[in-house]
mmCIF file of the N, C-alpha and C atoms, coordinates in Angstrom:
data_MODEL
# 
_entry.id   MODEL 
# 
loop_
_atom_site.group_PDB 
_atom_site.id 
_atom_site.type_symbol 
_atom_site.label_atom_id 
_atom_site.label_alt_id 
_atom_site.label_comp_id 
_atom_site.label_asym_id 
_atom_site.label_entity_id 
_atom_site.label_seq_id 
_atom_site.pdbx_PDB_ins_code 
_atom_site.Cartn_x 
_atom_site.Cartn_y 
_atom_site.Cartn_z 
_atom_site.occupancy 
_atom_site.B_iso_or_equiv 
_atom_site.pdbx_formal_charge 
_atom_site.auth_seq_id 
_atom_site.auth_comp_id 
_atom_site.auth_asym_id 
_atom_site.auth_atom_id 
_atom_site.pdbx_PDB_model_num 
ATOM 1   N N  . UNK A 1 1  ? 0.840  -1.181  0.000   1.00 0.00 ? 1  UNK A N  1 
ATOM 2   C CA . UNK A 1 1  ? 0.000  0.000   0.000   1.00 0.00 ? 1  UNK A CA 1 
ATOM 3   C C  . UNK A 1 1  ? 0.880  1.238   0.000   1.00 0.00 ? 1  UNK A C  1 
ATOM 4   N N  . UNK A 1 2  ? 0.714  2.290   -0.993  1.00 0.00 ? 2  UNK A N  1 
ATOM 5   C CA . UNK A 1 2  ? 1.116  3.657   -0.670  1.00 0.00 ? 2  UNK A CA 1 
ATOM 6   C C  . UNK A 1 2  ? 0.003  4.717   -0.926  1.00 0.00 ? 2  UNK A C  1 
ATOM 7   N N  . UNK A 1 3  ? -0.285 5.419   0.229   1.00 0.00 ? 3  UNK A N  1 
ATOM 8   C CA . UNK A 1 3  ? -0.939 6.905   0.544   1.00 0.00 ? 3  UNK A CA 1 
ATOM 9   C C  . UNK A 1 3  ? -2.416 5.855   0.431   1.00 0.00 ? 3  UNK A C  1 
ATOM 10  N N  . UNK A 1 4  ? -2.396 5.031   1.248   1.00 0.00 ? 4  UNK A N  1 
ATOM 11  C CA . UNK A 1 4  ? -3.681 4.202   1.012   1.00 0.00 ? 4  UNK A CA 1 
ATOM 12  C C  . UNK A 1 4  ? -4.448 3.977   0.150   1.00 0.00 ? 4  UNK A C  1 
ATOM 13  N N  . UNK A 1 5  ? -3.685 3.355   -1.095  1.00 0.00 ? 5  UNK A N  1 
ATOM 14  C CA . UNK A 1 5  ? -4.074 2.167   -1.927  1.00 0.00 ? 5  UNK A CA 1 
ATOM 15  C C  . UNK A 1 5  ? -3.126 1.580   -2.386  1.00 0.00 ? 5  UNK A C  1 
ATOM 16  N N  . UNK A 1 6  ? -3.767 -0.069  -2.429  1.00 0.00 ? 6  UNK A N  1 
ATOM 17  C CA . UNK A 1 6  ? -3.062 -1.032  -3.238  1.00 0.00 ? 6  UNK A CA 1 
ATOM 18  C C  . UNK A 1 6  ? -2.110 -0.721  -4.326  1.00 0.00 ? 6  UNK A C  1 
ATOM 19  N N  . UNK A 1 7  ? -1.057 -1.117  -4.108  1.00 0.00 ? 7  UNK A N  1 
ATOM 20  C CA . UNK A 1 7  ? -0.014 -1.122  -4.984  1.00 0.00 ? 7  UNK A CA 1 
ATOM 21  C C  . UNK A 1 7  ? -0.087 -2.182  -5.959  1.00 0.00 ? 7  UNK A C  1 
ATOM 22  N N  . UNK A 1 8  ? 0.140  -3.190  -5.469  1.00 0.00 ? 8  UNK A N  1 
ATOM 23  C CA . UNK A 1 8  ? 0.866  -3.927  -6.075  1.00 0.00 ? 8  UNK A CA 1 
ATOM 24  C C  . UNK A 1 8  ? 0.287  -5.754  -5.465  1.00 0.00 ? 8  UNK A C  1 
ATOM 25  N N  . UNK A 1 9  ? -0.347 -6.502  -6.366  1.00 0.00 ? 9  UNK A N  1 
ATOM 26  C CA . UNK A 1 9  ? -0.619 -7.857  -5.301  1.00 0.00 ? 9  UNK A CA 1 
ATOM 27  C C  . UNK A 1 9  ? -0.131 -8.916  -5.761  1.00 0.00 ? 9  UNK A C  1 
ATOM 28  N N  . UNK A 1 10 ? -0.001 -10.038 -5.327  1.00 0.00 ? 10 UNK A N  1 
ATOM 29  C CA . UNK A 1 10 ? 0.625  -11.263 -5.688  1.00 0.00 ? 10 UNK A CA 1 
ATOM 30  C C  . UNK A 1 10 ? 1.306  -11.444 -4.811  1.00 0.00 ? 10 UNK A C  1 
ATOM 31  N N  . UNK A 1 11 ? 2.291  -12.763 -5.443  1.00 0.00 ? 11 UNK A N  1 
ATOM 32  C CA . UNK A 1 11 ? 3.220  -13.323 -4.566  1.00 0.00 ? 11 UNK A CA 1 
ATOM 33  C C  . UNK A 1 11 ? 4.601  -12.160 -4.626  1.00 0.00 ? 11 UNK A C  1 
ATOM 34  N N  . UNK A 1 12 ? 5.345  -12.217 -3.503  1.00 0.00 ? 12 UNK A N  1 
ATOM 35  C CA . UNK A 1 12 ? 6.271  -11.444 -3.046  1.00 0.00 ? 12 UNK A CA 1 
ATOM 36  C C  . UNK A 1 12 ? 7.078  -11.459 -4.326  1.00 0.00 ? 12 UNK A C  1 
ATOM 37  N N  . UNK A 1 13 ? 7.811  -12.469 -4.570  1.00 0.00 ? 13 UNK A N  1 
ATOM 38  C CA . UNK A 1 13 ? 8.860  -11.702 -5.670  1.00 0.00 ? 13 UNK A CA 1 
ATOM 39  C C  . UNK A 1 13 ? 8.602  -11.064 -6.924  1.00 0.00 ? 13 UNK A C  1 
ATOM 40  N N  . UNK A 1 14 ? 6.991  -11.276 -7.605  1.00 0.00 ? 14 UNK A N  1 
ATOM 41  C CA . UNK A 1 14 ? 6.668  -10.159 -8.431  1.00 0.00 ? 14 UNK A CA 1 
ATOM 42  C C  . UNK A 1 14 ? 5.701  -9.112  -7.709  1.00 0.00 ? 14 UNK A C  1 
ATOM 43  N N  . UNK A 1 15 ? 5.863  -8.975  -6.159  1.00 0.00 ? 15 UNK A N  1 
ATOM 44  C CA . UNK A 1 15 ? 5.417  -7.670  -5.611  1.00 0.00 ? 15 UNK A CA 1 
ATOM 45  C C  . UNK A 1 15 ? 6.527  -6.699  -5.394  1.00 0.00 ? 15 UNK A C  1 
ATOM 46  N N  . UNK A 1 16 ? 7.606  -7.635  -5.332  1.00 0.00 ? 16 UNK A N  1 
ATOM 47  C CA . UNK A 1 16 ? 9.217  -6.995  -5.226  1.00 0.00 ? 16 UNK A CA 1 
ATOM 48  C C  . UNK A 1 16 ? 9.924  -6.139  -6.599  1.00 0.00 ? 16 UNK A C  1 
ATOM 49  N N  . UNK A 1 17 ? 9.494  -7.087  -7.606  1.00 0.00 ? 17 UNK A N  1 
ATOM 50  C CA . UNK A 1 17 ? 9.964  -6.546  -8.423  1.00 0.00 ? 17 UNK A CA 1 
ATOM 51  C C  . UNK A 1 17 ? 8.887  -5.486  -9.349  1.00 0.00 ? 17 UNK A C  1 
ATOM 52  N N  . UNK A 1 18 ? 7.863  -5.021  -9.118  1.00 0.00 ? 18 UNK A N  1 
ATOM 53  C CA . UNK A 1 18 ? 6.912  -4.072  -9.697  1.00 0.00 ? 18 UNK A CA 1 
ATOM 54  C C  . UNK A 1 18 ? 7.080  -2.427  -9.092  1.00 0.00 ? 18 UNK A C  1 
ATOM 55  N N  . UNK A 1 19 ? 7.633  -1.844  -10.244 1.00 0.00 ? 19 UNK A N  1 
ATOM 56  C CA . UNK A 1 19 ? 8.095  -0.283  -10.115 1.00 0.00 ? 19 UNK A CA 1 
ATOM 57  C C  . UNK A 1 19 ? 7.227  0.471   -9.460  1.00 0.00 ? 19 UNK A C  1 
ATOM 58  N N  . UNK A 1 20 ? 5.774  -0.054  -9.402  1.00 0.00 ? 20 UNK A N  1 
ATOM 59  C CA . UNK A 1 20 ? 5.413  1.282   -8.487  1.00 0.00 ? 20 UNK A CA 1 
ATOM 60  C C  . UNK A 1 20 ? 5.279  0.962   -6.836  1.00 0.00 ? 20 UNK A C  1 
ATOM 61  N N  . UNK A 1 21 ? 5.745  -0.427  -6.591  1.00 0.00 ? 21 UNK A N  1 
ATOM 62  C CA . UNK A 1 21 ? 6.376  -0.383  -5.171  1.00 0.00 ? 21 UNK A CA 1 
ATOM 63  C C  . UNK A 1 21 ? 7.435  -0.239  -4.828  1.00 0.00 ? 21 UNK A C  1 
ATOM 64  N N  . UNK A 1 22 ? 8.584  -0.566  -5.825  1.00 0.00 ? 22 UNK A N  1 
ATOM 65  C CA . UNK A 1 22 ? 9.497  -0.024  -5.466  1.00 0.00 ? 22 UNK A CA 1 
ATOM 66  C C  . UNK A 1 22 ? 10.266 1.645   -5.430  1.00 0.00 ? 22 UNK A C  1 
ATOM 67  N N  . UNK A 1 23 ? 9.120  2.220   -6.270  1.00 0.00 ? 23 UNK A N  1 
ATOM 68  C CA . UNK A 1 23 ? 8.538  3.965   -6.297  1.00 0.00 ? 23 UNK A CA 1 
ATOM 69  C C  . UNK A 1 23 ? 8.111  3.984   -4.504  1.00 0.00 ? 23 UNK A C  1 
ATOM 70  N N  . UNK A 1 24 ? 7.160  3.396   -4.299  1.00 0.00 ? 24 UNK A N  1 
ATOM 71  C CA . UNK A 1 24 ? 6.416  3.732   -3.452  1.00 0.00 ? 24 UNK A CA 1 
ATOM 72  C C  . UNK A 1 24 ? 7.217  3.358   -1.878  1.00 0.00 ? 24 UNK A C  1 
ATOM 73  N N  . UNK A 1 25 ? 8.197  2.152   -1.466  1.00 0.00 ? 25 UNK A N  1 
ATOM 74  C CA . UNK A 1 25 ? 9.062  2.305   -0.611  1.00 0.00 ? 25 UNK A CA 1 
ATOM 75  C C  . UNK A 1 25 ? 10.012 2.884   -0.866  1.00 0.00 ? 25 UNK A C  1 
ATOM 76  N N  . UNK A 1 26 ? 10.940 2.889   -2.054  1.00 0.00 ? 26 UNK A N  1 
ATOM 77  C CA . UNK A 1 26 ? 11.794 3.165   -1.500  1.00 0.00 ? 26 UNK A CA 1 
ATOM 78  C C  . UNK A 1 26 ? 12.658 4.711   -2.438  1.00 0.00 ? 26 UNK A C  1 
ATOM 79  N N  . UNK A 1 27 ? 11.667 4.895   -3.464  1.00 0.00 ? 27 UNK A N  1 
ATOM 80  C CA . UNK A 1 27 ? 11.586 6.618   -4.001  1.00 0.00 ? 27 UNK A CA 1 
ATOM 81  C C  . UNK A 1 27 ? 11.864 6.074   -5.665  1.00 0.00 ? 27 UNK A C  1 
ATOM 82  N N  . UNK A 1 28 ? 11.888 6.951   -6.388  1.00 0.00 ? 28 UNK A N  1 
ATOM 83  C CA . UNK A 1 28 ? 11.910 6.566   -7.634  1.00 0.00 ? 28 UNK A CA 1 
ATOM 84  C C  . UNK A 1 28 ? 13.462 6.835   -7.846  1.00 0.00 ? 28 UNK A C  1 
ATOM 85  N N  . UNK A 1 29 ? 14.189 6.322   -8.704  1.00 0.00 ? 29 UNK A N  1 
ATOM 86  C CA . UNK A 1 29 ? 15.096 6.747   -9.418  1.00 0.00 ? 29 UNK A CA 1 
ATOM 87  C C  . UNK A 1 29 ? 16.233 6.049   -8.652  1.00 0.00 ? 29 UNK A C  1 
ATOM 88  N N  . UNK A 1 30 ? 16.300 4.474   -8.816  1.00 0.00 ? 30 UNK A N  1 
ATOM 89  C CA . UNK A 1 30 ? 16.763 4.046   -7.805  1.00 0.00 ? 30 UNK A CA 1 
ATOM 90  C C  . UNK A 1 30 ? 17.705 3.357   -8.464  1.00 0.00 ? 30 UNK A C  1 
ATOM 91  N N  . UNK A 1 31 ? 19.151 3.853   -8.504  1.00 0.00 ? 31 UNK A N  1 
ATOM 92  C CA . UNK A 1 31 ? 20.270 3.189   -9.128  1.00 0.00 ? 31 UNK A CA 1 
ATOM 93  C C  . UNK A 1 31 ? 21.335 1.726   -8.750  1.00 0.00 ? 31 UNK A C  1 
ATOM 94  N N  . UNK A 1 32 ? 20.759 1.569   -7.054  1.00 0.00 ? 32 UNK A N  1 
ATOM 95  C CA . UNK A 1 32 ? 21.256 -0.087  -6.995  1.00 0.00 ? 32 UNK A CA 1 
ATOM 96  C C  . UNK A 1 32 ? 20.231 -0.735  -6.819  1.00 0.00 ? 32 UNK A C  1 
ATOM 97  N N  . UNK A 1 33 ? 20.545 -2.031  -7.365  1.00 0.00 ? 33 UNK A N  1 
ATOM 98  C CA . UNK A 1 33 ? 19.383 -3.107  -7.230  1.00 0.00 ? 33 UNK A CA 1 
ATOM 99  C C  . UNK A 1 33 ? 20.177 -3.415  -5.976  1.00 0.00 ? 33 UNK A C  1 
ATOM 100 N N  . UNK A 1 34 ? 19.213 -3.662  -4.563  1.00 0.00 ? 34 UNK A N  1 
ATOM 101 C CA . UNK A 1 34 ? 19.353 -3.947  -3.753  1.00 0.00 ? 34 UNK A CA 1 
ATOM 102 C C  . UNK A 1 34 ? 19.292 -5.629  -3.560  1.00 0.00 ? 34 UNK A C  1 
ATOM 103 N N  . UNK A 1 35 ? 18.683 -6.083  -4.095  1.00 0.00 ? 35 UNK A N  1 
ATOM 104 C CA . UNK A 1 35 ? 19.255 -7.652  -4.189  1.00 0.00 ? 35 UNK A CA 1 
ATOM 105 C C  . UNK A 1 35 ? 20.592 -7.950  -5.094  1.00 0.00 ? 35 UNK A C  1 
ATOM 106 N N  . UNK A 1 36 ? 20.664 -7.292  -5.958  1.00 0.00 ? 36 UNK A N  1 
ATOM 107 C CA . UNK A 1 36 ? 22.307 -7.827  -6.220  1.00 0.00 ? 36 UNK A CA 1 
ATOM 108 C C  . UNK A 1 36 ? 23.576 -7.425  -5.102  1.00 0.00 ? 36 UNK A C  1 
ATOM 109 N N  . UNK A 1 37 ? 22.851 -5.664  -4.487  1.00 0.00 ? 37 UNK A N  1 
ATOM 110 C CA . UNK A 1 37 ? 24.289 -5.668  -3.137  1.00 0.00 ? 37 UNK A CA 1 
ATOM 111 C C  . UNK A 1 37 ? 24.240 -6.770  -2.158  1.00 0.00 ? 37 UNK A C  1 
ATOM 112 N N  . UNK A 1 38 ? 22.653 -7.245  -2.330  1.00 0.00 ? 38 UNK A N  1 
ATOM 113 C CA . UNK A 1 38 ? 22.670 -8.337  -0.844  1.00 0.00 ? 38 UNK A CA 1 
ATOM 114 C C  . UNK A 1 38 ? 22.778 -9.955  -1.296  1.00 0.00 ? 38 UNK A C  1 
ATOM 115 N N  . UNK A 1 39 ? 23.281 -9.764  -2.609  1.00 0.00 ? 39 UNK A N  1 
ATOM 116 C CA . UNK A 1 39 ? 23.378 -11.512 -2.917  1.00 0.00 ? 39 UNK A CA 1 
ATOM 117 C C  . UNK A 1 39 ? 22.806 -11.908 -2.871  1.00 0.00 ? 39 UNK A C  1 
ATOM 118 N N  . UNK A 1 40 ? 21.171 -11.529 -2.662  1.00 0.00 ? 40 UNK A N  1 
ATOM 119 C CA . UNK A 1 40 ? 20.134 -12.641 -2.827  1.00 0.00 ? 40 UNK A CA 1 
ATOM 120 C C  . UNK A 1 40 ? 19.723 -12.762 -4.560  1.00 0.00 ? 40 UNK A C  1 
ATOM 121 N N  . UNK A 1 41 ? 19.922 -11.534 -5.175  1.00 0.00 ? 41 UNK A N  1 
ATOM 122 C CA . UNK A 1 41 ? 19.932 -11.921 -7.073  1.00 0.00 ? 41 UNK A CA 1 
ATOM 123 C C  . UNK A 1 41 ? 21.549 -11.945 -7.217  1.00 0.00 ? 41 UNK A C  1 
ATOM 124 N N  . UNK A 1 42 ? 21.912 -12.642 -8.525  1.00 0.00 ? 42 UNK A N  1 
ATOM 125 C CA . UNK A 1 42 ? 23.033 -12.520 -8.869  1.00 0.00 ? 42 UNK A CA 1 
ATOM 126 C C  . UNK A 1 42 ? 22.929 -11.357 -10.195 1.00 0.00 ? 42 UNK A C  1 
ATOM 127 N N  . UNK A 1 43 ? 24.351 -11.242 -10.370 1.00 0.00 ? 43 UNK A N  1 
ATOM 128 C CA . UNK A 1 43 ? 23.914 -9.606  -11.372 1.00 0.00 ? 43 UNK A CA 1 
ATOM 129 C C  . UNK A 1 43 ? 25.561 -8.968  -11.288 1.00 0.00 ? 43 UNK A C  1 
ATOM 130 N N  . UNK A 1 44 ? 25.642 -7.618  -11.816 1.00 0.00 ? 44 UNK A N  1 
ATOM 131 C CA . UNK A 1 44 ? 26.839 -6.833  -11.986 1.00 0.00 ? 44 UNK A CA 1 
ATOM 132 C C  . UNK A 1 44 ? 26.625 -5.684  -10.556 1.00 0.00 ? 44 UNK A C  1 
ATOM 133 N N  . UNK A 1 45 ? 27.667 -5.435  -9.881  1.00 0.00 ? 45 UNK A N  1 
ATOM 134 C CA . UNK A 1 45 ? 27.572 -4.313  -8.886  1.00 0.00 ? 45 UNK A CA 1 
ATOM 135 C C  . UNK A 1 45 ? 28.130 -3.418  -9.840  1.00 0.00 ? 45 UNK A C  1 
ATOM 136 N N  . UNK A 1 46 ? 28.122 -2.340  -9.563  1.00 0.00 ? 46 UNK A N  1 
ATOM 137 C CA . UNK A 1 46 ? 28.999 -1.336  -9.838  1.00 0.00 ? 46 UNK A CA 1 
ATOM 138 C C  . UNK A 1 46 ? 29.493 -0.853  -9.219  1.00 0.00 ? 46 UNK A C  1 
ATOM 139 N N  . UNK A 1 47 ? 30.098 0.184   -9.534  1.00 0.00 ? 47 UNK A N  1 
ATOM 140 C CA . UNK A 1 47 ? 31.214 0.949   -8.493  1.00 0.00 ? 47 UNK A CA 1 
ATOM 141 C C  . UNK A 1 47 ? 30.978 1.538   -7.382  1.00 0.00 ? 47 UNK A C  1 
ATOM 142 N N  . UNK A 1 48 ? 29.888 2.633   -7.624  1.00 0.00 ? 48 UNK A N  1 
ATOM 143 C CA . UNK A 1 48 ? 29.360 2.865   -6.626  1.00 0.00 ? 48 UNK A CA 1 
ATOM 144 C C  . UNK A 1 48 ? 28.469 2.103   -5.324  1.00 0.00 ? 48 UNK A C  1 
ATOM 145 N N  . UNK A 1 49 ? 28.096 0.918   -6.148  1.00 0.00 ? 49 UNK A N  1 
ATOM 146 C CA . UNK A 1 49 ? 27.340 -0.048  -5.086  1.00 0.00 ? 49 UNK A CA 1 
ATOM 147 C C  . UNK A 1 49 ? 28.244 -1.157  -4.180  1.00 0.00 ? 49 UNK A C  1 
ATOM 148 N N  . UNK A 1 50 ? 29.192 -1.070  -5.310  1.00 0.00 ? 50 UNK A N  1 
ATOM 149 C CA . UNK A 1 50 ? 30.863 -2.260  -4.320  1.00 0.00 ? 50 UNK A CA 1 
ATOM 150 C C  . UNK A 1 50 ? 30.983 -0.922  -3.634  1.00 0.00 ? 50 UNK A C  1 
ATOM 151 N N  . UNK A 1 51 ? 31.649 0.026   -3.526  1.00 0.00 ? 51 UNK A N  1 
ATOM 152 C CA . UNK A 1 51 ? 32.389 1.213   -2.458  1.00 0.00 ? 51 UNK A CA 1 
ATOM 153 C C  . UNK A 1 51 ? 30.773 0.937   -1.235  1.00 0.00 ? 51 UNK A C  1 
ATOM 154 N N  . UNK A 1 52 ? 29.327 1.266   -1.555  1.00 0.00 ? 52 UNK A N  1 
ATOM 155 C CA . UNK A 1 52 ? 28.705 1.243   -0.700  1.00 0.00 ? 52 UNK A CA 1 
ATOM 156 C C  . UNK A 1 52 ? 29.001 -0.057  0.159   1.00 0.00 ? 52 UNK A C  1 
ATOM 157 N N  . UNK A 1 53 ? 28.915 -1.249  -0.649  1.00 0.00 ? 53 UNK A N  1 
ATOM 158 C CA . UNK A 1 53 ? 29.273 -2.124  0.489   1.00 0.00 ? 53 UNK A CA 1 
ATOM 159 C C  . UNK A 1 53 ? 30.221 -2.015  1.238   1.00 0.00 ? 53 UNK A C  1 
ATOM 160 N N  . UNK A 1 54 ? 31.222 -1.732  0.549   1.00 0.00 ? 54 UNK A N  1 
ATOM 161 C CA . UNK A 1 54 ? 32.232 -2.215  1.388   1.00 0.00 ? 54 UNK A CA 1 
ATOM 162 C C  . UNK A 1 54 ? 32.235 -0.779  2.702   1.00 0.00 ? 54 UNK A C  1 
ATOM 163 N N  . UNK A 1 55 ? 31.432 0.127   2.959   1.00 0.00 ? 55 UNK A N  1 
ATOM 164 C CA . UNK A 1 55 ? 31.798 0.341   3.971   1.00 0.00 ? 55 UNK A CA 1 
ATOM 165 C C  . UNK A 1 55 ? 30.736 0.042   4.697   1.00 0.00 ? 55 UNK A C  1 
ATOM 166 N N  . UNK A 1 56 ? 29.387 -0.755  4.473   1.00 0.00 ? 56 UNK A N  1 
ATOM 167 C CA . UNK A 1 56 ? 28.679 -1.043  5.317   1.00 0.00 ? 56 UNK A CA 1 
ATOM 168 C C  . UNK A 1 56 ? 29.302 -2.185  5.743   1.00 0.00 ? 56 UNK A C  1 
ATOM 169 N N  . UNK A 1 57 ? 30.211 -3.498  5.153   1.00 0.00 ? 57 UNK A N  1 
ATOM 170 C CA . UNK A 1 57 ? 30.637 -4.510  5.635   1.00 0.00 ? 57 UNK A CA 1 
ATOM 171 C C  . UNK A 1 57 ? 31.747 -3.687  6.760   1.00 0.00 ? 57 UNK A C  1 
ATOM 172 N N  . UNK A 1 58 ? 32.826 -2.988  6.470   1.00 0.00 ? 58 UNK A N  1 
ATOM 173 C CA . UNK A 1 58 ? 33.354 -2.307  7.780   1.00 0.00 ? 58 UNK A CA 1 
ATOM 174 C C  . UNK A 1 58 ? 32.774 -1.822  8.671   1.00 0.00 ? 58 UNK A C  1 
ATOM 175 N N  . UNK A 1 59 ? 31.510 -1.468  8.576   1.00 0.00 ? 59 UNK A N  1 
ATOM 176 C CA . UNK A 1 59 ? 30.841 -0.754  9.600   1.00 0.00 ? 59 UNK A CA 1 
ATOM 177 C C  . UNK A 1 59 ? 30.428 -2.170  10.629  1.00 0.00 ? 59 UNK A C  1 
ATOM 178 N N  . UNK A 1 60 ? 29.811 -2.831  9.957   1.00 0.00 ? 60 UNK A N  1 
ATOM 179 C CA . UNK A 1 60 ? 29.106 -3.912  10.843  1.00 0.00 ? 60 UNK A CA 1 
ATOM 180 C C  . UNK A 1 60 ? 30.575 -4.953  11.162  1.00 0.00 ? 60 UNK A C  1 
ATOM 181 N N  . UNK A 1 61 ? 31.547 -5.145  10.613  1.00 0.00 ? 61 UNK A N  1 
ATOM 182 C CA . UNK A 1 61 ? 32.838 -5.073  11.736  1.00 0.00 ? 61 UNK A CA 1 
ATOM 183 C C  . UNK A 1 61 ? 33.100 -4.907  12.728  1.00 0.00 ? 61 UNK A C  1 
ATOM 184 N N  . UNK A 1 62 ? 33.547 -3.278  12.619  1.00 0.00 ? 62 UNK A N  1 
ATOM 185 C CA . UNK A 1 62 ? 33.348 -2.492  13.568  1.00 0.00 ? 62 UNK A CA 1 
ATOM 186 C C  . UNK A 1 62 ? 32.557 -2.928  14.819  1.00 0.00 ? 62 UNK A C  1 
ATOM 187 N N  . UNK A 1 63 ? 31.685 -2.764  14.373  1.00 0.00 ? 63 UNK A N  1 
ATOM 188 C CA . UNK A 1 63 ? 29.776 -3.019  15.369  1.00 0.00 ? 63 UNK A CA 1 
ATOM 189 C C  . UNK A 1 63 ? 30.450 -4.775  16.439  1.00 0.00 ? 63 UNK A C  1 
ATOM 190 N N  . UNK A 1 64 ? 30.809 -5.134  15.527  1.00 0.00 ? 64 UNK A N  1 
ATOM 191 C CA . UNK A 1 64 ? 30.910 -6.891  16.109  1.00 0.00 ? 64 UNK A CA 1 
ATOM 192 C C  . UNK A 1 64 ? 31.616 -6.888  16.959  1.00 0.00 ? 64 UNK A C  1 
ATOM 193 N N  . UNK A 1 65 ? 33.381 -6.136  16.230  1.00 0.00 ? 65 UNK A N  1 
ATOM 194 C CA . UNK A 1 65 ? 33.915 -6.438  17.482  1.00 0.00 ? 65 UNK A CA 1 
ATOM 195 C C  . UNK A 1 65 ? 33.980 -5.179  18.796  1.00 0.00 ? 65 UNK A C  1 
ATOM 196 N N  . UNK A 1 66 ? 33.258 -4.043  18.541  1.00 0.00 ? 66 UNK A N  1 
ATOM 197 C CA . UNK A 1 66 ? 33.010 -2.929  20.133  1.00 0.00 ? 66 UNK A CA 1 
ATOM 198 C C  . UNK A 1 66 ? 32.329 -4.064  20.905  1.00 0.00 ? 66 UNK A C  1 
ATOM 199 N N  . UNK A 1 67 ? 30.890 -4.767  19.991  1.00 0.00 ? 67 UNK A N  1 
ATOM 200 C CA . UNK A 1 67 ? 30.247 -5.869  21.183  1.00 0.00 ? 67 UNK A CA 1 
ATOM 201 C C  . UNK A 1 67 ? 31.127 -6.934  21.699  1.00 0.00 ? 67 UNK A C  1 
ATOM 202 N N  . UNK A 1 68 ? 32.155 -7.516  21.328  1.00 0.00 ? 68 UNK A N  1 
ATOM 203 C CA . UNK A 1 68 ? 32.697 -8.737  21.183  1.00 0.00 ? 68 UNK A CA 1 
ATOM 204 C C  . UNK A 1 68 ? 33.546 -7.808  22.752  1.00 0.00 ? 68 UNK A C  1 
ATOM 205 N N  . UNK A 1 69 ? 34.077 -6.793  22.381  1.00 0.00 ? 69 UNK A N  1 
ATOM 206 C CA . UNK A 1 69 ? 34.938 -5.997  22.794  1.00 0.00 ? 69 UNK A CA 1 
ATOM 207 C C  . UNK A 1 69 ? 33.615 -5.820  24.892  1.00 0.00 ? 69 UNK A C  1 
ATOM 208 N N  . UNK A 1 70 ? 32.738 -5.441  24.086  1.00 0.00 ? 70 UNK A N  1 
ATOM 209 C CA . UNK A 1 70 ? 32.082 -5.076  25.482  1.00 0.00 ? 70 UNK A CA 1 
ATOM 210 C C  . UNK A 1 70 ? 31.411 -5.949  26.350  1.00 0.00 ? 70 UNK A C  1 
ATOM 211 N N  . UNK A 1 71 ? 31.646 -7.010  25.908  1.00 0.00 ? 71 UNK A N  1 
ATOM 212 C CA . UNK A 1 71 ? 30.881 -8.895  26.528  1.00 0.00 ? 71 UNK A CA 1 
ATOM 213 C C  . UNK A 1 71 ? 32.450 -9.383  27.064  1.00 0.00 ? 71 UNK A C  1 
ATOM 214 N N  . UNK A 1 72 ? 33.395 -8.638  26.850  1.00 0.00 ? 72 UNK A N  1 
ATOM 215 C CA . UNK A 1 72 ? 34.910 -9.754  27.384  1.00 0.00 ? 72 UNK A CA 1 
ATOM 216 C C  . UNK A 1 72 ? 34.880 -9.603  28.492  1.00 0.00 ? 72 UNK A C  1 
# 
């Protein structure tokens, strides 16, 4: 649902992949496919979407070992 009405119905992965929900979560004009950064599709990253990962994979690093760090 966006601005209360139906978007989009069916089963999830062609509710996933239909443009006016993915308009409607997550804005139009949307240059990474978010299942290819998360490995759940296979596909080409690009540059800008490898640099994004790779500092969310450092970040959640980070994150692991302050906890790892604050449980010793």
């Amino acid at each position: 649902m966006a601005e209360g009405r139906v978007v989009a119905e069916g089963p999830p992965e062609s509710v996933m992949e239909d443009k006016a929900v993915i308009d409607a979560y997550l804005g139009s004009h949307q240059d990474v496919d978010l299942g290819v950064v998360t490995g759940r599709y296979s596909g080409d990253i690009d540059a800008s979407a490898k640099e994004l990962l790779h500092e969310i994979e450092e970040e959640h690093d980070a994150a692991v070992e302050a906890a790892e760090e604050d449980n010793a």
